[in-house]
Each structure stands twice: as C-alpha cells, then as structure tokens.
MIVEX-955866 format. One record per residue (C-alpha): z, x, y; residue number from 1. Coordinates in Angstrom, 3 decimals, decimal comma. Layout:
! MIVEX-955866
- up_east_north_seq
- Z_X_Y_NUM
...
END
This chain:
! MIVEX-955866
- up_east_north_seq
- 76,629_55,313_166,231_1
- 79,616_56,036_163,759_2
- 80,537_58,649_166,144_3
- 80,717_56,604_169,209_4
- 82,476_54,102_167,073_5
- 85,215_56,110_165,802_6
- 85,559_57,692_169,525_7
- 85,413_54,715_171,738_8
- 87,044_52,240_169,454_9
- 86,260_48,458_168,749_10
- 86,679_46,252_171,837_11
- 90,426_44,884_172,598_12
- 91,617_48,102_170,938_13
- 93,990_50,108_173,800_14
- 93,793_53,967_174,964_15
- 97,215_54,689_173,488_16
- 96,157_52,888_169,886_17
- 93,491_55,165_169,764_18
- 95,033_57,939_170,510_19
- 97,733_57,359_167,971_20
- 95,326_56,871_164,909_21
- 92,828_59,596_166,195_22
- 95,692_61,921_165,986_23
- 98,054_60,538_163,350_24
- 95,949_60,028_160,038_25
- 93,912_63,291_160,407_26
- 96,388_65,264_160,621_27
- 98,500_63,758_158,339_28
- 96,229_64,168_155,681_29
- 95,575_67,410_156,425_30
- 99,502_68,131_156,585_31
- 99,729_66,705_152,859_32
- 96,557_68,284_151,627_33
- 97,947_71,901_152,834_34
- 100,452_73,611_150,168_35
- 102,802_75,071_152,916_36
- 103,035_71,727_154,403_37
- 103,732_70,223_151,163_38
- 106,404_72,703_150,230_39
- 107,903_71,872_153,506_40
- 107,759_68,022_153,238_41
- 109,194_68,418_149,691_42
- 111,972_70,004_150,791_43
- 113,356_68,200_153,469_44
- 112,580_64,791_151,625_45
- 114,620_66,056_148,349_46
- 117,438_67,521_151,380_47
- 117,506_64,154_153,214_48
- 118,153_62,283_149,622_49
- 120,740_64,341_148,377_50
- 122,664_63,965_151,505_51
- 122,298_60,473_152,538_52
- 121,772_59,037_148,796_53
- 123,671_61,602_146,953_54
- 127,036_60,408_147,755_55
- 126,080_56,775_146,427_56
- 125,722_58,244_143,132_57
- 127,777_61,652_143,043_58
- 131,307_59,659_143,948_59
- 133,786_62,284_145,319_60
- 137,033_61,969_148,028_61
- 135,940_64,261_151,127_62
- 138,969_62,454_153,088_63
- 141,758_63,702_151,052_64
- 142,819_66,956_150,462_65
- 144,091_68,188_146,417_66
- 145,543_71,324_146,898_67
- 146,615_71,127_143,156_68
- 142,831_71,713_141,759_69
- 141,444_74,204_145,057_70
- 139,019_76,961_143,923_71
- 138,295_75,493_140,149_72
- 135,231_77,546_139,138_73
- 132,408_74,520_137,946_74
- 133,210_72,684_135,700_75
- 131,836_69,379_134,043_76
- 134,209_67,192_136,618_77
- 133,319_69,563_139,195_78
- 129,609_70,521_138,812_79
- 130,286_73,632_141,553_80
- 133,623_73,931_141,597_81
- 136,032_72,766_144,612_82
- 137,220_75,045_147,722_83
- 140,337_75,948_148,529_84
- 141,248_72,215_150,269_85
- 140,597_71,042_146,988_86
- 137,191_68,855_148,135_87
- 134,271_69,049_145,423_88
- 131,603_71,530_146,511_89
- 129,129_68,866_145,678_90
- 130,292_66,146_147,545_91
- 130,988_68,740_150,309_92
- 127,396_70,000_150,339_93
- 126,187_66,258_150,748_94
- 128,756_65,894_153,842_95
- 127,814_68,898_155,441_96
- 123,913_67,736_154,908_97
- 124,378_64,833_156,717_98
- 125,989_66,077_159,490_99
- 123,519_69,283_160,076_100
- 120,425_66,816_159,869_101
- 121,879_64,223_161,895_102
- 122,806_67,304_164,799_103
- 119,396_69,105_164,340_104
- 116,730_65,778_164,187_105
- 118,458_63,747_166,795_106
- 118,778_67,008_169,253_107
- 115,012_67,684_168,090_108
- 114,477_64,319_169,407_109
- 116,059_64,119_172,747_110
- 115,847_67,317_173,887_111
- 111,948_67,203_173,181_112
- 111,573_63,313_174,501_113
- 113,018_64,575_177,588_114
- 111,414_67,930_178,136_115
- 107,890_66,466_177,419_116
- 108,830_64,005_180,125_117
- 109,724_66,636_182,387_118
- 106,854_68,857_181,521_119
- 104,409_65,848_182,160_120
- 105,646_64,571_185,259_121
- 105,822_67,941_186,882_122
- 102,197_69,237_185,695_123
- 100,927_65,626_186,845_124
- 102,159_65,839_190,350_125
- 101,388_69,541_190,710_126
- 102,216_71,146_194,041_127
- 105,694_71,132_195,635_128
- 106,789_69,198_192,613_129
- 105,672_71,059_190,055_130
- 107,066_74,480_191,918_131
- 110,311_72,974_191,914_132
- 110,800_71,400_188,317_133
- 109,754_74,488_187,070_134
- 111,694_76,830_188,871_135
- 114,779_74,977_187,502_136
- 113,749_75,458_183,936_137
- 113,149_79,074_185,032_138
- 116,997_79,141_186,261_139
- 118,354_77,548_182,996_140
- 116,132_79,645_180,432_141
- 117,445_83,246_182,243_142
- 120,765_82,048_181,405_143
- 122,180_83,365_177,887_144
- 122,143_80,493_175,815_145
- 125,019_82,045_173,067_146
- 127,486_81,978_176,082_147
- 126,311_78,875_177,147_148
- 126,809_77,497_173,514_149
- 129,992_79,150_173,126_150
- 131,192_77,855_176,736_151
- 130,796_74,366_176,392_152
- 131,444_74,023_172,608_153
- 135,020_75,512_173,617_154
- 135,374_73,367_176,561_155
- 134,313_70,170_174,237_156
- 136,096_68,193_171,188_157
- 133,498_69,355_168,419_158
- 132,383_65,846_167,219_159
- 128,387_65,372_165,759_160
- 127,636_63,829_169,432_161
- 129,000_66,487_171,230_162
- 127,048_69,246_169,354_163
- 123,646_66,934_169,625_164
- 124,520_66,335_173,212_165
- 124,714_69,995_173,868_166
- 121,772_71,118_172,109_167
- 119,453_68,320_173,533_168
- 120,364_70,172_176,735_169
- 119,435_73,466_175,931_170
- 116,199_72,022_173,859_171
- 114,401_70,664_176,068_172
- 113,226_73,771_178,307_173
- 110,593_74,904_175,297_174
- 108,683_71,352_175,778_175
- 108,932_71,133_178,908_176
- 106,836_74,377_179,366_177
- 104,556_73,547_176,849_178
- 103,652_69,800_178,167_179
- 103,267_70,836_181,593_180
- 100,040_72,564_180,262_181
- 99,133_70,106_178,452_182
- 99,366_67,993_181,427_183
- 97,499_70,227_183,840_184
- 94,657_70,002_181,420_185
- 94,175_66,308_180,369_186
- 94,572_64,981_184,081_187
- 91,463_66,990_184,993_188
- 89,256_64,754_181,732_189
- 86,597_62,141_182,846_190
- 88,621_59,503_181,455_191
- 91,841_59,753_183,176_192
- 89,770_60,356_186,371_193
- 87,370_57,262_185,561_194
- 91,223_55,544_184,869_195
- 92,246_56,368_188,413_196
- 89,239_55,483_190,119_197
- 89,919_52,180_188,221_198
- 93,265_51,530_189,864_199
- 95,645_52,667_187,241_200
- 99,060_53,694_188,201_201
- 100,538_57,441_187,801_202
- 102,709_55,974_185,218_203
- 100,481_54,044_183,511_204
- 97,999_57,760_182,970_205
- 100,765_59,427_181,967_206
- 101,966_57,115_179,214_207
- 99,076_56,212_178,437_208
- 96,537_59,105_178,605_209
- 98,637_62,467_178,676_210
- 101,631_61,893_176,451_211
- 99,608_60,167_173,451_212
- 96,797_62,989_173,547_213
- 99,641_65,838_173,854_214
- 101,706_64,542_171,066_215
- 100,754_66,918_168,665_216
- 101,957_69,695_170,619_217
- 105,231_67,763_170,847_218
- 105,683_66,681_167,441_219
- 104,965_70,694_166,201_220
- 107,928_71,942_168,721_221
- 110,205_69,271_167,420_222
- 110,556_70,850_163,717_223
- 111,098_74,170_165,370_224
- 113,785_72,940_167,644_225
- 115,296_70,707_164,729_226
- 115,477_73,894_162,784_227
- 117,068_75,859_165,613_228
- 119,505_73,518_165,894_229
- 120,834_73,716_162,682_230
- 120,531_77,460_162,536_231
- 122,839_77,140_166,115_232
- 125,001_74,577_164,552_233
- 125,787_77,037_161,869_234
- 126,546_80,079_163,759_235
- 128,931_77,867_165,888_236
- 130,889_76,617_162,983_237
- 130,637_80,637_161,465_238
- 132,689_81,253_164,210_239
- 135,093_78,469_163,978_240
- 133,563_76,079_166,773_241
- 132,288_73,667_164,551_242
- 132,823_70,144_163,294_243
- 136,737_69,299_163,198_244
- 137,493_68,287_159,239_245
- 137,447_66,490_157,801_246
- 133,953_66,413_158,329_247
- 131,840_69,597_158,295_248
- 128,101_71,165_157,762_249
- 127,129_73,777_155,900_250
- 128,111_76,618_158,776_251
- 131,922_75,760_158,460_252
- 131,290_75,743_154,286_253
- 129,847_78,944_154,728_254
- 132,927_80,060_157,120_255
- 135,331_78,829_155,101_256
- 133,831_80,896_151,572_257
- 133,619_84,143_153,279_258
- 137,444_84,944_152,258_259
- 136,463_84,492_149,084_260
- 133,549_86,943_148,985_261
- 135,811_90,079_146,957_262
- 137,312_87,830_144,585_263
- 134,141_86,049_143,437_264
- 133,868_82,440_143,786_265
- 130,294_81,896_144,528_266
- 130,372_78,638_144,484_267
- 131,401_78,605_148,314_268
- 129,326_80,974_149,377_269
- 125,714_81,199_147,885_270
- 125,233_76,698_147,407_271
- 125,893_76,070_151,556_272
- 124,036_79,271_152,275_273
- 120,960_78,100_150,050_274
- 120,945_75,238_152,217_275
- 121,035_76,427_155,561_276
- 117,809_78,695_153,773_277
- 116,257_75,614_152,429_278
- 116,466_73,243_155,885_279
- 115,278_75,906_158,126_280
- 112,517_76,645_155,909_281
- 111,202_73,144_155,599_282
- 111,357_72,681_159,036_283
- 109,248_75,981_159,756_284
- 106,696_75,224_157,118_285
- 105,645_71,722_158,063_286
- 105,689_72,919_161,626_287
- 103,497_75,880_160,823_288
- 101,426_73,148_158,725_289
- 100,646_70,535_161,994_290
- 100,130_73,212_163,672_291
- 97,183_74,409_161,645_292
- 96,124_70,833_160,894_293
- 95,256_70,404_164,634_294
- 93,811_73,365_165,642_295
- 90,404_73,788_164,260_296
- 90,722_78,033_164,906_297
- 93,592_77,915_162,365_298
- 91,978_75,816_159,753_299
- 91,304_77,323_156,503_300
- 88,083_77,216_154,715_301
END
C-alpha cells in the first residue's frame, strides 16, 4: 500500500507534481549525501557569493582606471595586488565572476530549454518529422564550432548577451539528441498511452508526461554545458574576443597577465586561472553527482 501510495499519489495531486517530487527530493538528497557532489555544490555556492556578494563588502573602483598604482605586488590595501590598468585584482576577480556565471548558467539554460524542446517534439512526432529535425542538428554539429565561435564573436559587439546569445545557439544540439531518446521511450509507457486514449492533447503529454520524467537527463547536461561555456568564454577572451572593459571575466584577466609571466607577478596569472579551475570543476562534479544519484547502475554501495 505505501508503494502504491508514493507511486500513484493522493487524489487532486497532478502528473507533473508527481513527477517533480518523485524526481526532485531523491535525488537531491542523494546529490548532498555524495562527497563529489558536495565538493561541487560547495564550490560554486562559495564562487556565486564572492562574486555577487563580494563586491558589497570588498569596495573597489572597476570603472576607473589608476595608472599611478598598476602592478603593486599585494599588499594590505590591495590583498592581490592591482594589474597594469591599475583595477584591484580582487575586485577584478569578483567582476569577472559575475560575468562568466551569468554567460555560462543563462546559456546552460536556454540552450538546454530549447534543445530539450526540440529533442521532445521531434522524438514525439517520429517519422518525417523526426528525420528532418534531426538531420538539421546533424548539419549544425559537423560544422566546427571554434570557427563558428570565432566567426560570429568577430562579427558581434562582445557584450554578456551577445556571448550568452551565441552559446545558447551552439548548446542546444547536445539536449536535443539526448531528449529525443528520452522521448522515443516514455511515449511508448502505459500511462501516456492510457493519457491518449483519454483525450489528452500532444502538448498536454509532452509537458506533462515526457519533459517532467526526462528532467533529470536535462538538468545533468545543463552543468556540463554551463561549464563549457565558461571554458569557451575564456578561450574567446584568451584570444582577445572577449568582454569590452571595462567589464571582463576571468579569460580576458588571464589574457591580460600573460605579459607578465617572465617578470613574475603572479597575482594576474595564477588567482583568474584558479578560478576558471574551480568553476569548471564544480560544474563537472555535481553533474557527475546527479548523474549517479539517478541511475541505480552507478550507485555506490
């Protein structure tokens, strides 16, 4: 009976609400309970505070520039230093944060939301649709997606939309695969069939029944396309095709240091590096974690 109960639900309680909590506490727990998926949490929570909160408490001018105190080693007014505009490395680090989590989470997002759409209305409909969806994320993943990046972010004004736009674009082909299995298999269970024979709309299964059960799958490929994002944001701004100044992430920082390599001011090299390190890391680790907290093959004893 507490079986059927947790299963089937109390009465007045909808598909999709079950679905949510059958998924989301589970495998939350299990996300929090595993050490690699603490680590991970950890470390994007303490990245996300000293970026967004840091600069409420760590007051520094990343507006101006003060060529008269560039490249100061750390100091107690400078706790790493300052680069050769004259910004504080601190401060600088929390700038850059914000703008390399706001490009890789909200291209995560979008690029994902869209793809999974994609991927579920083509492995609904099957057939000629589904032959010709996927053929066109065939045609765009054969394409080389550095000279795509490099294209349009040289054709573009290199603002924090722009690079989300642009890698929401090129994000979305990985979900879109991945939810059109996902589709093929759920439409084929008894209760989106007993759904159908009950008059429900294709719109109303797919919300309902096929996107809530494969959100797992999405949420997983979301940290690995956040992460990928920021390691692409990086590279971009490496090469000098990233964020105009006087904002930046921590790929221009890291640009910007490399001069300074021979002559030893580590303070602009190894702190933005550490970073970009950190992020990515945090990013793979809770992915690695949900992953593991929802398949039962992967579980460990």
């Amino acid at each position: 009976m507490m079986i059927g109960t947790e299963v089937l639900g109390e009465p007045g309680r909808t598909p999709r609400f079950q679905a949510w909590r059958l998924w989301n506490f589970p495998v939350l727990g299990r996300l929090l309970r595993s050490r690699l998926g603490l680590v991970g949490v950890s470390i994007l929570l303490f990245m996300v505070l000293f970026s967004f909160l840091g600069p409420l408490l760590y007051h520094t001018d990343q507006i101006h520039t003060n060529v008269l105190i560039s490249n100061e080693p750390p100091s107690g007014s400078h706790l790493l230093g300052t680069d050769s505009e004259g910004y504080d490395v601190v401060g600088r680090l929390m700038v850059a944060g914000r703008s390399s989590l706001e490009v890789g989470v909200a291209a995560a997002v979008l690029g994902t939301l869209f793809g999974a759409i994609w991927g579920t209305i083509s492995g609904f409909y099957g057939g000629v649709v589904d032959a010709v969806m996927m053929r066109i994320v065939d045609a765009i993943r054969s394409l080389p997606a550095l000279l795509i990046l490099l294209l349009i972010a040289s054709a573009f004004t290199p603002t924090i939309v722009t690079f989300i736009v642009i890698f929401a674009l090129l994000s979305w082909l990985a979900p879109a695969r991945l939810l059109r299995g996902e589709s093929l298999t759920i439409k084929f269970r008894e209760y989106v069939e007993a759904s159908q024979s009950m008059g429900a709309t294709n719109r109303r299964i797919m919300t309902r029944h096929i996107l809530p059960n494969a959100i797992g799958t999405v949420v997983v490929n979301a940290t690995f396309v956040a992460a990928d994002a920021i390691l692409a944001l990086a590279a971009l701004s490496f090469l000098g095709l990233g964020i105009s100044a006087p904002a930046t992430d921590w790929g221009g920082m890291l640009s910007d240091g490399v001069q300074f390599v021979a002559v030893g001011r580590w303070w602009l090299i190894y702190p933005p590096g550490l970073c970009i390190v950190l992020v990515v890391v945090g990013f793979n680790l809770i992915g690695d974690a949900l992953r593991e907290a929802q398949d039962v093959r992967l579980r460990r004893g």
